[in-house]
DOLUM-194493 format. One record per residue (C-alpha): residue in three letters; x, y, z. Coordinates in pm, whole numbers, padded with zeros to 5 digits, always signed. Example, Ala and Ser with C-alpha at 12.3 -4.5 7.8 and 13.67 -1.06 7.14 Angstrom:
ALA+01230-00450+00780/SER+01367-00106+00714/
***
This chain:
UNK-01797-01236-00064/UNK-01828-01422-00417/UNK-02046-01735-00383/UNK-01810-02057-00455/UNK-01954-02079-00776/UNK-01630-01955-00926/UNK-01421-02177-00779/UNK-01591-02466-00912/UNK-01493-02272-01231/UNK-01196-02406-01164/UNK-01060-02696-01369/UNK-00730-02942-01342/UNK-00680-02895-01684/UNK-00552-02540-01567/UNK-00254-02701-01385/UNK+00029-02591-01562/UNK+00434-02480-01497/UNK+00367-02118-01438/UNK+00451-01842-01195/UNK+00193-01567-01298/UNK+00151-01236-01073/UNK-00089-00996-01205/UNK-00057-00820-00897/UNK+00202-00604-00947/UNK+00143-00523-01312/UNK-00160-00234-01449/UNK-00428-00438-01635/UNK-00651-00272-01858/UNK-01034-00302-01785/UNK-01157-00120-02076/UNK-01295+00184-01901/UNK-01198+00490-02008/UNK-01018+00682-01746/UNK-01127+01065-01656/UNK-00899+01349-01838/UNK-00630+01438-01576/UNK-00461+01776-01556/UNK-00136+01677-01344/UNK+00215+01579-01467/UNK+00161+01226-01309/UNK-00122+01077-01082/UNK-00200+00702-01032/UNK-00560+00570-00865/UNK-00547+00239-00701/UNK-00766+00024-00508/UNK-00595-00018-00172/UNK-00775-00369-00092/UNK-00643-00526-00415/UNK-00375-00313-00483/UNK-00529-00287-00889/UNK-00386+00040-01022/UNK-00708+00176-01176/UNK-00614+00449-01392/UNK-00252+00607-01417/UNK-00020+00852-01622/UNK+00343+00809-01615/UNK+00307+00653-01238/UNK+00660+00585-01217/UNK+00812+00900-01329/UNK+01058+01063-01097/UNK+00909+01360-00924/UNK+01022+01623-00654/UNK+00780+01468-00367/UNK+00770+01813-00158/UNK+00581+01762+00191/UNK+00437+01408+00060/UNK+00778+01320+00224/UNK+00596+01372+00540/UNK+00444+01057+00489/UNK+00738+00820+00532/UNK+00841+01073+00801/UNK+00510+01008+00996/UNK+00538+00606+00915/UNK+00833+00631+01085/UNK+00686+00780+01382/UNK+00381+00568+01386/UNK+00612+00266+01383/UNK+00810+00373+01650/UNK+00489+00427+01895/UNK+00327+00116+01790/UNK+00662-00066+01907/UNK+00709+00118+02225/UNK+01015+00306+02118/UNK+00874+00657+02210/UNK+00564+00729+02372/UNK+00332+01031+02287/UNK+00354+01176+02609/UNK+00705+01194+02567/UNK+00877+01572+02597/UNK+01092+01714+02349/UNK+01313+01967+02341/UNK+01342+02267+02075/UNK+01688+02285+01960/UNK+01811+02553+01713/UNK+01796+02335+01452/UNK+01412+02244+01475/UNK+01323+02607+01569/UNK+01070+02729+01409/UNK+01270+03061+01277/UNK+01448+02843+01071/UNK+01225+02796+00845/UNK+01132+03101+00683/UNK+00833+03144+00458/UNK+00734+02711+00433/UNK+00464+02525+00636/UNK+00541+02481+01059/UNK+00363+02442+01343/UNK+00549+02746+01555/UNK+00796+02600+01777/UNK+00936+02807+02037/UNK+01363+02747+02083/UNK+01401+02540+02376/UNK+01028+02506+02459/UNK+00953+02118+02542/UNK+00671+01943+02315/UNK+00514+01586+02325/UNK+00542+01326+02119/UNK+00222+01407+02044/UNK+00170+01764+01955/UNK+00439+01745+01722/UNK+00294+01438+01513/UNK+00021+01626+01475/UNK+00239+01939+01387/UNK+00388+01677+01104/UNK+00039+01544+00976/UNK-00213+01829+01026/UNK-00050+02154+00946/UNK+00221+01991+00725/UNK+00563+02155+00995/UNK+00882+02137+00867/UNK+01017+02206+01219/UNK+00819+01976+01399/UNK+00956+01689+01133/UNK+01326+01789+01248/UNK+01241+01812+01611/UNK+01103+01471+01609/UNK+01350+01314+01399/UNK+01657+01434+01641/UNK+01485+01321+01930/UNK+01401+00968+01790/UNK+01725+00858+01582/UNK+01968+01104+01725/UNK+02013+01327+01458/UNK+01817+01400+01082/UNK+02021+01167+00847/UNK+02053+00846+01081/UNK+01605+00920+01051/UNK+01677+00952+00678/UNK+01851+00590+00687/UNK+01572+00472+00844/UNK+01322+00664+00601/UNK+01524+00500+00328/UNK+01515+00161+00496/UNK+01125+00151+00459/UNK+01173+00241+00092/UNK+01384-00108+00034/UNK+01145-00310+00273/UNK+00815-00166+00084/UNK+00981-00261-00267/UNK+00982+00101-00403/UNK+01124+00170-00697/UNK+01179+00495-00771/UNK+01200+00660-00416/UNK+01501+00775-00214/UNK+01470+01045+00069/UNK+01730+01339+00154/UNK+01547+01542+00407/UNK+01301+01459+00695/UNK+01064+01727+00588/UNK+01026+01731+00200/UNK+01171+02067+00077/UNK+01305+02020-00269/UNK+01686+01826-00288/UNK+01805+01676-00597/UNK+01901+01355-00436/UNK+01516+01350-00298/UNK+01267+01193-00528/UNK+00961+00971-00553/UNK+00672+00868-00790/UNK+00272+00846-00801/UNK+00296+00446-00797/UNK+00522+00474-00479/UNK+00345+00737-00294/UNK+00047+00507-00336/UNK+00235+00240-00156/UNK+00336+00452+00127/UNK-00020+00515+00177/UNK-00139+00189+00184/UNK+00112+00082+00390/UNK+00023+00401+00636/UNK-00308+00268+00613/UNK-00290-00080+00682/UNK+00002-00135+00912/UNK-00059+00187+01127/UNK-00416+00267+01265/UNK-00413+00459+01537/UNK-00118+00710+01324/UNK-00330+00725+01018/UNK-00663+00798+01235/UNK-00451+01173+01295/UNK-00465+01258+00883/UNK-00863+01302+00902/UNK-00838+01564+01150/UNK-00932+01908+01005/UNK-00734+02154+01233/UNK-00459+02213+01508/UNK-00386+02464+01736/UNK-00030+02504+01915/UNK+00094+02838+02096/UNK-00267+02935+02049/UNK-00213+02936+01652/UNK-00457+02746+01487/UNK-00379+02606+01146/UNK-00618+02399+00904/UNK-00556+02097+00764/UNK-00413+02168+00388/UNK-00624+01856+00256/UNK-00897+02045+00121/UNK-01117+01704+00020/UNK-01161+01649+00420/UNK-01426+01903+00414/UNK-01584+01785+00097/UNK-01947+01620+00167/UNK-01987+01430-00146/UNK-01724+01164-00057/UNK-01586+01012+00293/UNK-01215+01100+00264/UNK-01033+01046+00578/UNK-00659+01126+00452/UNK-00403+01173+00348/UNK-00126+01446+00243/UNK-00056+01749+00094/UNK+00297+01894-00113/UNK+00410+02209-00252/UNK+00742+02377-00343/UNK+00817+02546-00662/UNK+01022+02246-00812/UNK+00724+02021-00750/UNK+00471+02213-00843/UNK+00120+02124-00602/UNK+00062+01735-00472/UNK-00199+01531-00305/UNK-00210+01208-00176/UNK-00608+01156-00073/UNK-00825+00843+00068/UNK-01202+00757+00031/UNK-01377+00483+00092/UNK-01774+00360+00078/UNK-01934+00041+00178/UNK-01693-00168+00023/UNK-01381-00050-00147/UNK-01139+00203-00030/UNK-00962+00403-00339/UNK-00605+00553-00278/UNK-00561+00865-00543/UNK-00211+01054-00585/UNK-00148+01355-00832/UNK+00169+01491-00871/UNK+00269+01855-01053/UNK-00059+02017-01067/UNK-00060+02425-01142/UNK-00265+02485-00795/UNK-00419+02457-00482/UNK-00746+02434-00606/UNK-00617+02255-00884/UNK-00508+01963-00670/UNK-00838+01899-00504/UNK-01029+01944-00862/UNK-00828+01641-01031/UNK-00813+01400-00672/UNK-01167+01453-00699/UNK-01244+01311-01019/UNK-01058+01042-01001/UNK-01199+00906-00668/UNK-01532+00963-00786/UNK-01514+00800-01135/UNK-01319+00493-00898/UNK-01599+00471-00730/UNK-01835+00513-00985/UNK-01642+00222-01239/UNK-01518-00052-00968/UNK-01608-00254-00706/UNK-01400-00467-00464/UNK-01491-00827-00407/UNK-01368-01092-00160/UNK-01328-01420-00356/UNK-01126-01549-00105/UNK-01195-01579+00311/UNK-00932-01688+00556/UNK-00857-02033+00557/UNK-01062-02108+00273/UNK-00956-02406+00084/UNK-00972-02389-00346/UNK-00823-02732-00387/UNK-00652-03083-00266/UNK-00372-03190-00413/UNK-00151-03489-00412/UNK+00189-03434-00236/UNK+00431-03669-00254/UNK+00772-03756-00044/UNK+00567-03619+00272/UNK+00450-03697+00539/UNK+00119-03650+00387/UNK-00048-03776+00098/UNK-00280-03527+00063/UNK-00233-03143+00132/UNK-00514-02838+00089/UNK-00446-02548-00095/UNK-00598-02182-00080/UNK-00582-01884+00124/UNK-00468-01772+00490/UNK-00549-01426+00471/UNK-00877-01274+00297/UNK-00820-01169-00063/UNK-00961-00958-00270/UNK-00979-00822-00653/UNK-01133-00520-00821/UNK-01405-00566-01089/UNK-01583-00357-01317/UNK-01903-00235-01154/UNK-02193-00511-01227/UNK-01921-00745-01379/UNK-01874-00978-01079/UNK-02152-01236-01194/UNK-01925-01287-01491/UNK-01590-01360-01324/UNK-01435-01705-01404/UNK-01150-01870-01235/UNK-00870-02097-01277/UNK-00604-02212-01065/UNK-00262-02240-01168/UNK+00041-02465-01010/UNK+00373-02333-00996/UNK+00512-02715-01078/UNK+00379-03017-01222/UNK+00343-03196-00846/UNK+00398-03045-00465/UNK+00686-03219-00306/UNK+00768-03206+00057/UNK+00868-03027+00216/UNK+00633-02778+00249/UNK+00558-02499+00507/UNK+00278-02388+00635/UNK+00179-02032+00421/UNK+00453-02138+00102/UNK+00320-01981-00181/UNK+00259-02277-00483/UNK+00075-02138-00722/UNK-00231-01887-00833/UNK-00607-01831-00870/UNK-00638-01631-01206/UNK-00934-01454-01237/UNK-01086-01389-01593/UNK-01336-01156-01727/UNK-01418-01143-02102/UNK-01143-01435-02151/UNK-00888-01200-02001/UNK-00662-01207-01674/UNK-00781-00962-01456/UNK-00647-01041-01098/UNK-00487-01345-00946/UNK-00408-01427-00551/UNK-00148-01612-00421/UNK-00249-01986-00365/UNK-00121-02125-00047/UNK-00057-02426+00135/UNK-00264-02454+00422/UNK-00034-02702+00667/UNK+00280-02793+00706/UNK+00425-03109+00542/UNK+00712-03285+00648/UNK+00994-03547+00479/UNK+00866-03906+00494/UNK+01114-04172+00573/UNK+01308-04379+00327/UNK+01059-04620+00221/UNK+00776-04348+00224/UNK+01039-04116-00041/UNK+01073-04452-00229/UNK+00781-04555-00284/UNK+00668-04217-00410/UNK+00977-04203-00661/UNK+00857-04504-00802/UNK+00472-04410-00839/UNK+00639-04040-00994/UNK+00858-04250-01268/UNK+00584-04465-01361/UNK+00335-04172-01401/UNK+00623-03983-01601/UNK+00648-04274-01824/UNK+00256-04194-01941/UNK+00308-03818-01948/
***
């Protein structure tokens, strides 16, 4: 974690109207990104979310079997909450049998032989099956388009711009579409809200009806870098995709390319940009947990005084070797904190500067809850305000 030192970087001066978010915006660190053969990739730091090198990121591209990855969120989600269970059977209906899906990735299902839960997640993650996506989506929502809905309903909730789902299994619809940037997300999210589902995408094989099928993520056997995930994509429209994971001691790097000329091809360019990621960035925890950056005044409260910083660790990518030089600020989102406040309410930023130049920034928090005061407790503090704004 970075020592304290840059917090006492931080100065009042800094306290200004302002509602900065560097967060969601690509900064430029001055490193000059690998050459990348694909139509689009993006590489971004899953801790901090810093999008680390990119080509058109947000173009709209056919997403092929990377669709499989909201597919299998949806899945995940559904275990985690007790909505199906893995051992649960499943039926093979003429619609998810695998004969009806001639010459594109499945896992071999038999018409009406039951599978588990369980065997056909697998069939979805591992060996990339179109059938076992349909099979699974019938059985949890009823039929394929009330699972699209809810595909589509975890596009809105993750904020995703330029996504929207038509099929369960990712063969090429024009009303399907997603983008590097977005894919990225989905990951993360993958990742970070689902465990135990996301533990499946390392595994290198899977056998069903005695057929045994490799994983199509090539990097998992690589030895030069820990990648544990995540997804493969091909169909003529969208040319060859990969969605891949690594991590070291302490960063974890999320890469995506996106209408590359082949197999090979896909692995090649994932490659080099997880290992120049690694090679050009760290990520650093500036922030803990319940650490506190400042105390501020708060007036019509119940308190006079409130603390401000963090309720969940934090973190920022730097430049490798660069993290000595980090400086900070904080920033206020209004002049004074007025009660109410709740518990968690964001009011404001750290901004994080290297070279003189916004880098990162975390959301500053307040760290209790502050209620109303009574009438002569709001009075009093209207009359300490309008005295104060007469010398500002």
């Amino acid at each position: 974690m970075l020592k304290n030192k840059f917090l006492k970087s931080v100065s009042l001066c800094a306290l200004a109207l302002s509602s900065i978010a560097y967060a969601n915006s690509d900064v430029d660190y001055g490193i000059s990104s690998p050459q990348i053969n694909a139509q689009t990739y993006i590489l971004m730091d899953y801790n901090s979310g810093a999008v680390l090198a990119s080509l058109n990121p947000d173009q709209r591209q056919y997403p092929a079997s990377l669709t499989k990855m909201m597919t299998s969120y949806v899945v995940g989600d559904a275990l985690r909450t007790g909505k199906i269970k893995n051992n649960d059977l499943v039926t093979i209906t003429e619609s998810s049998w695998g004969q009806k899906f001639p010459g594109s990735s499945k896992m071999f299902l038999n018409l009406n032989q039951q599978v588990s839960v369980d065997d056909l997640n697998r069939g979805i993650i591992v060996v990339s099956g179109n059938d076992a996506c349909v099979a699974i989506a019938e059985h949890l929502s009823g039929s394929q388009q009330a699972f699209i809905d809810t595909m589509n309903k975890y596009v809105q909730q993750f904020g995703l711009k330029n996504t929207h789902f038509a099929t369960v299994h990712g063969l090429d619809d024009p009303n399907q579409y997603s983008s590097a940037r977005d894919m990225a997300i989905i990951g993360t999210h993958l990742i970070r809200d689902l465990p135990e589902e996301y533990k499946i995408y390392a595994e290198k094989e899977f056998t069903f009806n005695k057929i045994k099928q490799p994983n199509r993520n090539g990097l998992l056997w690589d030895k030069t870098m820990n990648v544990d995930g995540m997804k493969t994509g091909h169909t003529d429209k969208a040319g060859y995709n990969l969605v891949a994971s690594a991590y070291n001691s302490n960063t974890r790097l999320i890469s995506v390319v996106m209408g590359v000329e082949s197999i090979k091809g896909r692995e090649i360019e994932s490659k080099k940009l997880l290992q120049w990621g690694f090679a050009s960035f760290e990520t650093v925890k500036p922030l803990a947990a319940g650490q506190t950056v400042s105390e501020q005044s708060v007036y019509y409260g119940d308190l006079n005084k409130i603390q401000l910083g963090t309720l969940q660790d934090s973190y920022i990518t730097v430049p490798k070797g660069k993290t000595g030089e980090l400086k900070a600020r904080y920033v206020l989102e209004k002049k004074t904190l007025e009660a109410p406040l709740a518990k968690g309410q964001i009011v404001g930023k750290v901004v994080y500067q290297l070279n003189d130049k916004d880098i990162a920034s975390i959301d500053l928090q307040v760290m209790q809850d502050v209620a109303e005061a009574g009438f002569i407790g709001k009075a009093w503090d209207w009359v300490v305000l309008t005295i104060k704004g007469l010398f500002n």
